[in-house]
VOPA-187296 format. One record per residue (C-alpha): y, x, z. Coordinates in Angstrom, 1 decimal, always signed. Example, Ala and Ser with C-alpha at 12.3 -4.5 7.8 and 13.67 -1.06 7.14 Angstrom:
% VOPA-187296
NODE   north    east      up
NODE    -4.5   +12.3    +7.8
NODE    -1.1   +13.7    +7.1
This chain:
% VOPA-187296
NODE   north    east      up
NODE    +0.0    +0.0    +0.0
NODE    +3.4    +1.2    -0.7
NODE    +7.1    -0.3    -1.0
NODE    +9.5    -0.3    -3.6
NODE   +12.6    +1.0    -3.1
NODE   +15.4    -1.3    -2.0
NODE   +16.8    -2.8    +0.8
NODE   +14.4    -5.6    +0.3
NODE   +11.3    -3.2    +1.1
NODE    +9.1    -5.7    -1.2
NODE    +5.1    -4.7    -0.7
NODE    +3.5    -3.1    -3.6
NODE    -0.6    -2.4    -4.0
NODE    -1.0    +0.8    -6.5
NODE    -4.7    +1.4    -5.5
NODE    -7.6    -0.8    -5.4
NODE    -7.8    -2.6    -2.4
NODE   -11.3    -0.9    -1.0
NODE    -9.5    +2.5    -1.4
NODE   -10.1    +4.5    +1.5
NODE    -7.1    +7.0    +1.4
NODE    -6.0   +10.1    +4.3
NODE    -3.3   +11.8    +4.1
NODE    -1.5   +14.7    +5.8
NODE    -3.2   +16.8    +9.0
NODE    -5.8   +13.9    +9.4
NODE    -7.1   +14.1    +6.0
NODE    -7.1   +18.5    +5.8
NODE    -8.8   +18.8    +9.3
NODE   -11.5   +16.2    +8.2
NODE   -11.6   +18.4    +5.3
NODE   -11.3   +21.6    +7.4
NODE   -14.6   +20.1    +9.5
NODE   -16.5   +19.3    +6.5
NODE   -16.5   +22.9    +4.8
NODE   -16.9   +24.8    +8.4
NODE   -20.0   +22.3    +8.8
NODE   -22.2   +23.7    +5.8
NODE   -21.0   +27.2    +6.9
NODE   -22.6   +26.5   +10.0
NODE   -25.7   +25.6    +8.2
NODE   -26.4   +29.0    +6.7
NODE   -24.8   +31.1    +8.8
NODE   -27.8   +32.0   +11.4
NODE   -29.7   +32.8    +8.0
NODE   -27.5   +35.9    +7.7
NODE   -29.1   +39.5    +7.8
NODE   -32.6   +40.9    +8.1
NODE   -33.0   +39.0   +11.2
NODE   -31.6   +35.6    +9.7
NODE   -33.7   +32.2   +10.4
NODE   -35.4   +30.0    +7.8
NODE   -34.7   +26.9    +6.9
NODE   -37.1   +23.7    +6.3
NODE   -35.6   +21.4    +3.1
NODE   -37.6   +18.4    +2.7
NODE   -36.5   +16.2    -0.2
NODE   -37.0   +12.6    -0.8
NODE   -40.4   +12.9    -2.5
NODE   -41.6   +14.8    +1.0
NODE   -41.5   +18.3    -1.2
NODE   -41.0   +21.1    +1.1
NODE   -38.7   +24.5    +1.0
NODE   -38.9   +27.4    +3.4
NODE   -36.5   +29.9    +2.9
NODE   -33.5   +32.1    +4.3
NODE   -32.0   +32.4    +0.9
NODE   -28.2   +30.9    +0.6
NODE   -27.9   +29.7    -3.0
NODE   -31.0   +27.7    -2.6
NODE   -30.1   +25.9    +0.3
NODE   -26.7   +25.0    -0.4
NODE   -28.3   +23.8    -3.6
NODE   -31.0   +21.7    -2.1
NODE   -28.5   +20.2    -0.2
NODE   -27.3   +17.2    -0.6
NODE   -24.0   +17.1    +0.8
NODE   -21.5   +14.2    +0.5
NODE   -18.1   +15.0    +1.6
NODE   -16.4   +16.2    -1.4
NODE   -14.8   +19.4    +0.7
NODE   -18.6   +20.0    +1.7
NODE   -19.0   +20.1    -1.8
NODE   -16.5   +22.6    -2.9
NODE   -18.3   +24.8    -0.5
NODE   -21.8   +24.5    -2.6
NODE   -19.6   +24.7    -5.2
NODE   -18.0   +28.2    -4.0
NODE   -21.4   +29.7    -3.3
NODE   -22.9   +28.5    -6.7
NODE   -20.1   +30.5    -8.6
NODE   -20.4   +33.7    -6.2
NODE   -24.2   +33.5    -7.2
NODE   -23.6   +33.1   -10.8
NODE   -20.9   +35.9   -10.9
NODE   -22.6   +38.5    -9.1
NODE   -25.9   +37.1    -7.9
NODE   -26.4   +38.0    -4.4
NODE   -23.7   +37.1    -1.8
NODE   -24.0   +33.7    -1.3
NODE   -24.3   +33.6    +2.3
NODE   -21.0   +35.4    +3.2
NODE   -18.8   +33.3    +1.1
NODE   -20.2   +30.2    +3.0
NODE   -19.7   +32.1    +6.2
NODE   -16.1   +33.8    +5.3
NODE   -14.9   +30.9    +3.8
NODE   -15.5   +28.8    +7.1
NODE   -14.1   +31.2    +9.2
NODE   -11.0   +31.4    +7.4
NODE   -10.5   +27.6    +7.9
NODE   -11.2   +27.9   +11.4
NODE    -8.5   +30.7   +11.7
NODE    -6.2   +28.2    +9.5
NODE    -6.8   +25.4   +11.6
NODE    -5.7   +27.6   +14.8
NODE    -2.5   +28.5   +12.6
NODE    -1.9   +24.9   +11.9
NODE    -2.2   +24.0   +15.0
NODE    +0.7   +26.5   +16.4
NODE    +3.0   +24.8   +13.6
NODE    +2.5   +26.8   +10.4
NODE    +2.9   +25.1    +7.6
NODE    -0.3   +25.1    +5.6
NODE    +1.3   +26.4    +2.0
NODE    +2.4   +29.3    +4.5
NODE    -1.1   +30.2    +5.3
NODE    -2.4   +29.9    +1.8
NODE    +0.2   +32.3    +0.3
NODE    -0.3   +34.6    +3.2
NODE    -4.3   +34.5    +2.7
NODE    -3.3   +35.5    -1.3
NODE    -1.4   +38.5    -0.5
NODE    -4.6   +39.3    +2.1
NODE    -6.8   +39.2    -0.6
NODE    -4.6   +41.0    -3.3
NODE    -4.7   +43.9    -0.2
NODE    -8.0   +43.5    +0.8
NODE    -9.1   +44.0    -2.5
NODE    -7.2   +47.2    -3.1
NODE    -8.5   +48.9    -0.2
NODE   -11.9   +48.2    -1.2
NODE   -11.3   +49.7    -4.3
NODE    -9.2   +52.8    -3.1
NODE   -10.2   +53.1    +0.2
NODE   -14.2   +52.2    +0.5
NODE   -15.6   +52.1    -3.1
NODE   -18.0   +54.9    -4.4
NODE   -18.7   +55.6    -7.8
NODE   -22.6   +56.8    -8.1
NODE   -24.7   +58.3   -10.9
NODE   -27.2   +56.0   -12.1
NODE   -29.8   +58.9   -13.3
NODE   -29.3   +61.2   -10.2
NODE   -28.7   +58.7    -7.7
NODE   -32.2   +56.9    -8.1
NODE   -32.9   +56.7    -4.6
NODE   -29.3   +55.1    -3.8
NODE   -30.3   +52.1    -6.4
NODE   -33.6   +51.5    -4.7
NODE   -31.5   +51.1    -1.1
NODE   -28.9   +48.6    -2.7
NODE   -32.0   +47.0    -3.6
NODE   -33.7   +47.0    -0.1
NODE   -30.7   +45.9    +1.1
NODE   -30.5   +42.9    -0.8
NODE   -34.0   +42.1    +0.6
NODE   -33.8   +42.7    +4.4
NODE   -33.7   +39.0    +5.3
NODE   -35.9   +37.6    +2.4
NODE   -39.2   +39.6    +2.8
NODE   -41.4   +41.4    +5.6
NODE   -40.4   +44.6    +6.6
NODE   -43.6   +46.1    +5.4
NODE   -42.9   +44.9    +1.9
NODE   -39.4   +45.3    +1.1
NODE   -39.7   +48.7    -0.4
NODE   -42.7   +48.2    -2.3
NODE   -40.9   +45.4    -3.9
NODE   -37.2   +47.3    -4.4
NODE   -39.5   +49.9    -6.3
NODE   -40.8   +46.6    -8.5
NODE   -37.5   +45.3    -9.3
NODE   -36.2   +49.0   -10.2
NODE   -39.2   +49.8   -12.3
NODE   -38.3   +46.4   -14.2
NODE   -34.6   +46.6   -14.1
NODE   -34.6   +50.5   -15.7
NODE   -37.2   +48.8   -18.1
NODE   -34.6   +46.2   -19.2
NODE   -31.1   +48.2   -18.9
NODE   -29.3   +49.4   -22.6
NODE   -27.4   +52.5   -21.6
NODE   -25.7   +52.2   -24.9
NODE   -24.7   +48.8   -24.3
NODE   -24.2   +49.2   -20.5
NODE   -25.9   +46.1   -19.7
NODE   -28.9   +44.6   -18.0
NODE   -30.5   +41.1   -19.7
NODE   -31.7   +39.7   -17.1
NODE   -34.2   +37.7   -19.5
NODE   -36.0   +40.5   -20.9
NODE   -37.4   +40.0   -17.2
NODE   -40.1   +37.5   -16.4
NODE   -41.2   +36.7   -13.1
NODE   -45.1   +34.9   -12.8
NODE   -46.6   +33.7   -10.0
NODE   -50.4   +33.9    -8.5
NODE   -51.6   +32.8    -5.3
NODE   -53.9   +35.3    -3.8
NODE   -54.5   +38.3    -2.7
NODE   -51.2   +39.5    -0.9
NODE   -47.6   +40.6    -1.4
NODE   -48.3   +44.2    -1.6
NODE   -50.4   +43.1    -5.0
NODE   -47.8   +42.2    -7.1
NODE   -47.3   +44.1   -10.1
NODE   -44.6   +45.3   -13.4
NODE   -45.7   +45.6   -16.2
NODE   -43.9   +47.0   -18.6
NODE   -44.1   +44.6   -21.6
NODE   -45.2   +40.3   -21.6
NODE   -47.5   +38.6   -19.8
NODE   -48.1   +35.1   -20.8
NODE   -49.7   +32.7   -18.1
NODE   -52.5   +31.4   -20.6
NODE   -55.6   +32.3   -21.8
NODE   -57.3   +32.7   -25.3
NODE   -57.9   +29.2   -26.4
NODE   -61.3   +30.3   -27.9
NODE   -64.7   +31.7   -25.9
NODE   -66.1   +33.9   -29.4
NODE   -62.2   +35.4   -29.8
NODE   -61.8   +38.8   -29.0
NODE   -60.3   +39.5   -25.5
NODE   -58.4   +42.7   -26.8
NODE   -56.4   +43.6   -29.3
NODE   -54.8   +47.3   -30.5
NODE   -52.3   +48.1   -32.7
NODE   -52.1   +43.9   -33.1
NODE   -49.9   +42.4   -35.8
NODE   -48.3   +39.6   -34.0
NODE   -47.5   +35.9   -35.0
NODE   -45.3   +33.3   -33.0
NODE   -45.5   +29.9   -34.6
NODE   -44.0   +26.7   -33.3
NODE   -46.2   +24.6   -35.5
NODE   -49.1   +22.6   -34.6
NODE   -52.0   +24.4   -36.1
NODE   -54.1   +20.7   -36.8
NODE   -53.4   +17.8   -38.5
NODE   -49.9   +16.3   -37.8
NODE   -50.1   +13.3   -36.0
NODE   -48.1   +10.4   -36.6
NODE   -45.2    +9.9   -34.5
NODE   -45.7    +5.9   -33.9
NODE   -48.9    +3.8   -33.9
NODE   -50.2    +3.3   -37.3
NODE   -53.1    +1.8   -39.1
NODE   -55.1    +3.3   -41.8
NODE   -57.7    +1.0   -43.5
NODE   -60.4    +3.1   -45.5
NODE   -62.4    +1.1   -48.1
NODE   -66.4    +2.6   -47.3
NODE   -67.5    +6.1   -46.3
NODE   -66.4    +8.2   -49.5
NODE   -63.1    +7.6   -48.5
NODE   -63.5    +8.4   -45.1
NODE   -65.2   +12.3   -46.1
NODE   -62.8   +12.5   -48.5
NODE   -60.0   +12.1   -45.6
NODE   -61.4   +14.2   -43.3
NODE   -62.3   +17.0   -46.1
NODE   -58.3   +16.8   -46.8
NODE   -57.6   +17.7   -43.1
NODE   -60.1   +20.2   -43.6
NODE   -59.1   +21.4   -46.6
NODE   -55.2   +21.4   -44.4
NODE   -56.0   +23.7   -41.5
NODE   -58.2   +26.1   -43.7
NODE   -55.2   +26.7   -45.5
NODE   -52.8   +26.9   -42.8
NODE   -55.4   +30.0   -40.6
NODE   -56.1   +31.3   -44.4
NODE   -52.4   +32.0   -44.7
NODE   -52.4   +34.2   -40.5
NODE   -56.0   +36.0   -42.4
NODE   -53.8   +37.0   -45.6
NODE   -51.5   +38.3   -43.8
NODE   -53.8   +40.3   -41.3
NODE   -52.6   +38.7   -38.7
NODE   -54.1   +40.0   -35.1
NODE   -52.8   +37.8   -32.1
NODE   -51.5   +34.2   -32.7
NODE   -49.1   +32.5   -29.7
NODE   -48.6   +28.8   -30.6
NODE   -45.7   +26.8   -29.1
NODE   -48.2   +23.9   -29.8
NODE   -51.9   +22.7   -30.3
NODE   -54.5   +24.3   -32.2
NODE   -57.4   +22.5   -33.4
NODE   -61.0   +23.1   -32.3
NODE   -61.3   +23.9   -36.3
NODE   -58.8   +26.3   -36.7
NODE   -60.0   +28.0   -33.2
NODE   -63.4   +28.5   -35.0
NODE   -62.1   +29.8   -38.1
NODE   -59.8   +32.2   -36.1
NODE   -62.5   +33.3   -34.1
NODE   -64.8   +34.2   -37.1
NODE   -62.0   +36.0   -38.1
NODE   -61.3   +38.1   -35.2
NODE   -57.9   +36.9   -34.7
NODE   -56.8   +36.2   -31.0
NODE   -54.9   +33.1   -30.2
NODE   -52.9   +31.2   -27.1
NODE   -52.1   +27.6   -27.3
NODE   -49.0   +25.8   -25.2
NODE   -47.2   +28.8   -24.6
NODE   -44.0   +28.3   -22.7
NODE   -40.9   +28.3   -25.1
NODE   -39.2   +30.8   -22.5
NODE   -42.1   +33.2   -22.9
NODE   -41.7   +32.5   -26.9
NODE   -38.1   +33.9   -26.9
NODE   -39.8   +36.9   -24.5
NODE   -42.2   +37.4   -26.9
NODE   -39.9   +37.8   -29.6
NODE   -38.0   +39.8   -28.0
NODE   -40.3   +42.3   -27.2
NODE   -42.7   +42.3   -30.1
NODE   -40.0   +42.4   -32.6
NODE   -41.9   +38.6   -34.5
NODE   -39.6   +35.9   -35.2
NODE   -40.6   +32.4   -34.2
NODE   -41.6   +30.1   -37.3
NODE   -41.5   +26.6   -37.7
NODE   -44.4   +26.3   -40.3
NODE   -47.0   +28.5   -41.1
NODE   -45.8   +27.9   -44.9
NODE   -43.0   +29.9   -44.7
NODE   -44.6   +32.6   -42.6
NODE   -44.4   +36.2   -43.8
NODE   -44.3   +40.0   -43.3
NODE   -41.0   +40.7   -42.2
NODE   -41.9   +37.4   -39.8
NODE   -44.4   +39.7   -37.7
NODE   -44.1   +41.8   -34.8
NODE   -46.1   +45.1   -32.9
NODE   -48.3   +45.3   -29.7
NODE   -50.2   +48.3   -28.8
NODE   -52.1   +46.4   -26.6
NODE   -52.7   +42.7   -26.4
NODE   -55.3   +41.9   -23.5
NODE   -56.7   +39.2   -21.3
NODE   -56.7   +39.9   -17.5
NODE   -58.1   +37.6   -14.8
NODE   -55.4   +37.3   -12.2
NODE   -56.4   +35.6    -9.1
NODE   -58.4   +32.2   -10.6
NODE   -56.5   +32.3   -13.8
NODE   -56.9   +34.4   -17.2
NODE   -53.7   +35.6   -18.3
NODE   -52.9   +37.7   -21.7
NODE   -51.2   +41.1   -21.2
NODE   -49.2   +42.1   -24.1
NODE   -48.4   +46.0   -23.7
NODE   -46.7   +49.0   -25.5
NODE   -44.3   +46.6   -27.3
NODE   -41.8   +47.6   -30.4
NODE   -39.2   +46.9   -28.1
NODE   -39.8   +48.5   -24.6
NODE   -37.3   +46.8   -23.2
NODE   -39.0   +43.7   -21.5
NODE   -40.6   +43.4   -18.5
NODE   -42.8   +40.6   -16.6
NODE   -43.1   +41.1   -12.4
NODE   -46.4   +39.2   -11.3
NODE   -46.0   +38.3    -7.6
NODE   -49.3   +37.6    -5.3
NODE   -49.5   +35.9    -2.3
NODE   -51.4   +33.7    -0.2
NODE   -49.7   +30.5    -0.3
NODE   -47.2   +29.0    -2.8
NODE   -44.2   +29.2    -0.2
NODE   -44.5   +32.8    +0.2
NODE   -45.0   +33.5    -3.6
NODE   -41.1   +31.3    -4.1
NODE   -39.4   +33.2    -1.5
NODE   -40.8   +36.9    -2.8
NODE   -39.3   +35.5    -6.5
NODE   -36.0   +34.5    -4.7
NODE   -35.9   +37.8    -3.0
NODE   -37.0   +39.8    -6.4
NODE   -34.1   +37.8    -8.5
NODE   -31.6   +38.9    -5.6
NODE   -32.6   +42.2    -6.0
NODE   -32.6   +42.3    -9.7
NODE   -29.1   +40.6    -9.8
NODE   -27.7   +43.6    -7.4
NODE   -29.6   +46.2    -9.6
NODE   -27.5   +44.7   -12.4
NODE   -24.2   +45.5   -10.9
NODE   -24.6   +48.6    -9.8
NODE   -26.0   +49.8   -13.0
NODE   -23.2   +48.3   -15.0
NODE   -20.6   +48.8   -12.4
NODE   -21.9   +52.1   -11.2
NODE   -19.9   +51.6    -7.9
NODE   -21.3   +50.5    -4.3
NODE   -19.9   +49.8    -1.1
NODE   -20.6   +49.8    +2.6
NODE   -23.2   +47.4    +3.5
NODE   -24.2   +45.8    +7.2
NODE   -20.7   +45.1    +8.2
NODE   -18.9   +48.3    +7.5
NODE   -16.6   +47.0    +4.8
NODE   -15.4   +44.1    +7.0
NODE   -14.4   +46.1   +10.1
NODE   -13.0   +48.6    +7.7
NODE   -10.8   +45.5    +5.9
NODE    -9.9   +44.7    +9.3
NODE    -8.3   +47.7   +10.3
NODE    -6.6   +48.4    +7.0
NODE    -5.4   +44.8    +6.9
NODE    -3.9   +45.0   +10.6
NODE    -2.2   +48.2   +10.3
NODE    -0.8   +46.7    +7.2
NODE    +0.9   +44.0    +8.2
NODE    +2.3   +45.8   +11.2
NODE    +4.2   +48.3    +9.1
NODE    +5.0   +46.0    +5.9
NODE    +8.7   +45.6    +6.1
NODE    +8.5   +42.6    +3.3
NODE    +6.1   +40.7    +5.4
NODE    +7.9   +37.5    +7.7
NODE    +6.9   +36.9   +11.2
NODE    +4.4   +34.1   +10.3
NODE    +3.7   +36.2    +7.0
NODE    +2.5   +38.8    +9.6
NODE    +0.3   +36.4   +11.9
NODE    -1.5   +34.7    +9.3
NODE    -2.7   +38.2    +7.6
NODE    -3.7   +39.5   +11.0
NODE    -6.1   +36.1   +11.4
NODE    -7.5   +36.8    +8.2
NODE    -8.9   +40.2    +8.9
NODE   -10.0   +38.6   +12.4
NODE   -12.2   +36.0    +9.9
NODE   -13.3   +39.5    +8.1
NODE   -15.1   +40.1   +11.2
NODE   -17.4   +36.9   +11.0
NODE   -19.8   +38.7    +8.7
NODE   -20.8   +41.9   +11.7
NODE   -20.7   +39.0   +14.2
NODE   -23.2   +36.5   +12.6
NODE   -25.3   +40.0   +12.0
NODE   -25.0   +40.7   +16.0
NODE   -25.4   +37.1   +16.4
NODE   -28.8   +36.4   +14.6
NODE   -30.3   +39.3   +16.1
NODE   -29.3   +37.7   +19.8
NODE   -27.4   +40.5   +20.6
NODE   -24.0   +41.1   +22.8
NODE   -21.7   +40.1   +20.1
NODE   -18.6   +40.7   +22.4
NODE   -20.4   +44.6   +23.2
NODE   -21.1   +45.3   +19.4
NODE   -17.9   +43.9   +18.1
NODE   -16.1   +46.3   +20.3
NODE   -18.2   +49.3   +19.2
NODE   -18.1   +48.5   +15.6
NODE   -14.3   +48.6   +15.7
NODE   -14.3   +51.9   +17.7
NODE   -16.4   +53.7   +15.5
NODE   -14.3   +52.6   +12.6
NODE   -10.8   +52.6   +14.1
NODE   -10.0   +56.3   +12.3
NODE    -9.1   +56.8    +8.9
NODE   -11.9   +59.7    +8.5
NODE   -14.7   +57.5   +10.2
NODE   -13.5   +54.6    +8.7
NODE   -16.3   +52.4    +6.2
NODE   -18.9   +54.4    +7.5
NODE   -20.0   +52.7   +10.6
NODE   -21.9   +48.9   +10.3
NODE   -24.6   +47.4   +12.2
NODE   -28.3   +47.7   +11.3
NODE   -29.6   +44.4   +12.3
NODE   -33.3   +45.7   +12.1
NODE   -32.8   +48.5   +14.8
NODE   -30.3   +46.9   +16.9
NODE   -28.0   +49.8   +17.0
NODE   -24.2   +50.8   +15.2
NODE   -25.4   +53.3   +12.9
NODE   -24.0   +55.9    +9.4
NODE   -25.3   +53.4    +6.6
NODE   -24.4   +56.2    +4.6
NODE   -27.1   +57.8    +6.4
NODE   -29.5   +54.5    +6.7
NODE   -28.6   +53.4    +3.0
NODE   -27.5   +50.4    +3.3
NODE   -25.5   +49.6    +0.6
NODE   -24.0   +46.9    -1.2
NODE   -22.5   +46.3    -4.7
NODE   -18.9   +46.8    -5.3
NODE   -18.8   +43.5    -7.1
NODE   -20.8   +41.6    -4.5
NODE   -18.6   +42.5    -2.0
NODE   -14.8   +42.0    -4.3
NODE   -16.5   +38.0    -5.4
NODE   -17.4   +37.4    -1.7
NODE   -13.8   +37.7    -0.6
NODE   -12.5   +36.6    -3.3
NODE   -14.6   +33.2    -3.6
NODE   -14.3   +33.1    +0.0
NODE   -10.5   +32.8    +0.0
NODE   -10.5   +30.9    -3.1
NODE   -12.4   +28.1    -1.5
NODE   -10.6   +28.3    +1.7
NODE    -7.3   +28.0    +0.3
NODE    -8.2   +25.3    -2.5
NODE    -9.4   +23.3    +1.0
NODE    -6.1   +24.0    +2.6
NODE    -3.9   +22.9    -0.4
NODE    -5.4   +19.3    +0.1
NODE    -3.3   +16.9    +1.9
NODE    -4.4   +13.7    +0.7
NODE    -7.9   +12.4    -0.1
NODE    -8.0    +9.0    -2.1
NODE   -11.7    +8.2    -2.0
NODE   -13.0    +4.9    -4.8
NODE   -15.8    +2.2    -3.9
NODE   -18.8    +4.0    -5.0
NODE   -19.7    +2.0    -8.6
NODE   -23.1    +0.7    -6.8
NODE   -21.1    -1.2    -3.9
NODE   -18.6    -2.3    -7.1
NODE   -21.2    -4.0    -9.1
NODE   -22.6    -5.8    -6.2
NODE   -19.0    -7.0    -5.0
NODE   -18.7    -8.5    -8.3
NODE   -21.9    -9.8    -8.5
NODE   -21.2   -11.8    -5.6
NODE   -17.7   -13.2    -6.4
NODE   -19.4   -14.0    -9.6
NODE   -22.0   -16.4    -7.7
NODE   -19.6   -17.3    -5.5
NODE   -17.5   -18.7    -8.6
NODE   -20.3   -20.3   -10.1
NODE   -22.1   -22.8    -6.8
NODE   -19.1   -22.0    -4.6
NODE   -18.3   -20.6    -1.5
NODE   -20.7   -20.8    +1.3
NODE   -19.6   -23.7    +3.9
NODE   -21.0   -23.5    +7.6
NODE   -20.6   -26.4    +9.8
């Protein structure tokens, strides 16, 4: 409801009348409550010693895991500032894959400090441009103050650690390195020097219950999760000419339901001798062309399997369309439509095509590719839960691998760059003459918010945060010590994690504040919330004025 302007002060409605609508402090603390609500949620997953989460769904499907991203996803949050916080995490994980966690955790911390501020009579548009120039400084330091520039080819041993440290809450202690070596070997597999970047999708993770953790394997090359589709076909190949066709290799069915009326049994052989006569021609077109391994998007007929098989020529039915594109990646074929227009240039090279048992399952190895570049991680494990959270922990550590590769710079991990931030940003606003009074405050809460990330580490562990708070900043308080100290959540204890190795990204750790501050100040800048009926309650509102209409209202007497 507003008025008009006038003396006469005459009543007019500009939204719908179910509109719910807040405005001013009420509507940017419900806000404020909402976001520091799902930071709350993943906070005590934070750090090697993190806690699990349960997410049951509505079809009673169940996920265990510690992992950020997939929480906040499987969430199904409400509250649109709730939301911008899933949001905020989702882009952190898409920009630098790893780091998920922290936003959610910076960013409610900063709206806790903001709320404090507002609360002393700052105005809010105060506080955001305040956070900016925090994070424009912030920033800087990191990169002048607390980056490192590595050598990929020398410093081996430093990408493994970034790696390990991107697994320390995800995976048993007993299997983190086994698995940083996996994702290395795959990740130096699938890295182009020349290009200075990592695809990601020359990687294939599979999964296979059994056996344990410590089984999981990379293999340099494609495995496909299928078998041969035919018991006399050979089970290796060398030296295979290879053929991907996205064709069914039988007679095309017809799309709808149709009749075919045959007049006797001449014209029934002579229908079936034409399908014959069809597939014959299709396999006799993979035998001119001394075709060795076949992998079909689609069916293949019990006819052509025997024809194939007679002619020594492997073959895989169904195969995924993502291990297609792999395929033809790594091979060097091209995927073809129809078998028609099939030819040599069409073809790619294996030096070994094989079929494994893994586990229950057969599954066809295809090694010594023309393009070495791909790679396929198998992961064991005894139970399905285990087997998702070692392929979240593997893509983490992948997606960190790809940073520092590209990037070639890494920063203080376990808390280090936070308490570092937080010195730099103090001193900074002390001695910045530009800086107002308020200017000055709301800079010094934000490096105070910096120090959320070593707390919830202290915190998850059950230790004295108050004891390792103070410690952390002591060790870090001079300019010469300053980045190197954090604390190792496994041990307990403030230690060198230049001596440790526990490392982080540059870019993980540049997104995480900036994402963080991004969502925290987008929250801030809200002052009114105009929320709409949902459509469902809409309908039915009509729906019932409409009966209403039509046999009148209800009388009670």
């Amino acid at each position: 409801m507003a008025y008009a302007p006038g003396t006469a002060q005459i009543p007019v409605l500009v939204l719908k009348e179910d509109t719910r609508r807040e405005r001013g402090k009420r509507a940017l603390y419900s806000n404020i409550s909402a976001a520091r609500a799902v930071s709350e949620i993943v906070r005590s997953t934070l750090g090697p010693r993190g806690m699990n989460k349960m997410l049951v769904d509505s079809l009673g499907d169940i996920v265990i895991t510690n992992d950020g991203a997939t929480i906040l996803d499987e969430l199904d949050v409400t509250h649109p500032a709730a939301k911008l916080m899933v949001q905020a995490a989702k882009a952190q994980d898409n920009i630098a894959g790893d780091g998920t966690t922290s936003v959610a955790v910076l960013a409610g911390e900063l709206l806790a400090q903001a709320e404090k501020l507002l609360d002393q009579g700052i105005h809010p548009i105060i506080v955001v441009n305040a956070y900016k120039k925090a994070l424009d400084k912030a920033r800087e330091f990191l990169d002048q103050k607390l980056a490192r520039k590595i050598d990929i080819d020398k410093d081996v041993d430093i990408l493994k650690r970034v790696a390990i440290s991107s697994l320390n809450s995800k995976l048993p202690h007993e299997v983190r390195e086994y698995f940083a070596d996996l994702a290395y070997e795959a990740a130096k597999l699938a890295y182009d020097p020349e290009r200075n970047y990592l695809d990601l999708d020359l990687i294939s993770i599979i999964q296979k219950e059994g056996r344990t953790l410590l089984d999981s394997e990379c293999v340099e090359g494609v495995v496909v999760d299928k078998k041969v589709v035919h018991p006399e076909m050979p089970k290796v190949k060398k030296n295979a000419r290879v053929a991907l066709i996205n064709q069914n290799i039988e007679v095309e069915k017809a799309d709808v339901t149709s009749n075919v009326t045959l007049r006797g049994l001449e014209a029934l052989e002579t229908l079936k001798k034409k399908e014959k006569e069809a597939i014959e021609k299709m396999v006799q077109k993979l035998i001119d062309l001394n075709v060795d391994v076949v992998f079909c998007q689609r069916g293949i007929s019990d006819l052509a399997q025997d024809i194939m098989a007679k002619n020594g020529i492997m073959a895989a039915r169904r195969v995924r369309r993502a291990d297609m594109l792999l395929l033809s990646k790594a091979t060097g074929a091209k995927i073809v439509n129809s078998i028609d227009d099939l030819s040599e240039d069409d073809l790619g090279f294996a030096g070994v095509v094989e079929q494994r048992k893994v586990g229950e399952d057969q599954m066809i190895y295809v090694r010594e590719c023309k393009n070495p570049k791909a790679a396929t991680i198998v992961i064991r494990g005894a139970s399905k839960h285990i087997t998702d959270e070692a392929e979240r922990a593997i893509k983490d550590a992948l997606n960190v691998l790809k940073d520092v590769l590209e990037d070639k710079m890494i920063a203080p991990g376990a808390g280090a760059t936070e308490v570092a931030l937080y010195h730099y940003l103090r001193e900074w606003a002390d001695k910045e003459p530009t800086l107002t009074g308020k200017e000055k405050k709301v800079i010094k809460a934000y490096a105070d918010a910096l120090l959320s990330i070593p707390k919830a580490l202290v915190e998850n562990m059950g230790e004295d945060i108050i004891k390792f708070e103070a410690e952390l900043k002591k060790a870090n308080f001079s300019e010469e010590e300053r980045g190197k100290w954090g604390f190792d959540a496994s041990k307990g204890q403030v230690v060198n994690i230049f001596e440790v190795g526990l490392l982080d990204p540059l870019r993980v750790k540049k997104y995480v504040l900036t994402t963080a501050t991004e969502a925290a100040i987008t929250i801030l800048r809200i002052d009114d919330v105009i929320a709409s009926k949902p459509r469902k309650e809409e309908k039915e509102k009509e729906k019932k004025g409409e009966e209403e209409e039509e046999f009148g209202k209800p009388s009670f007497s």
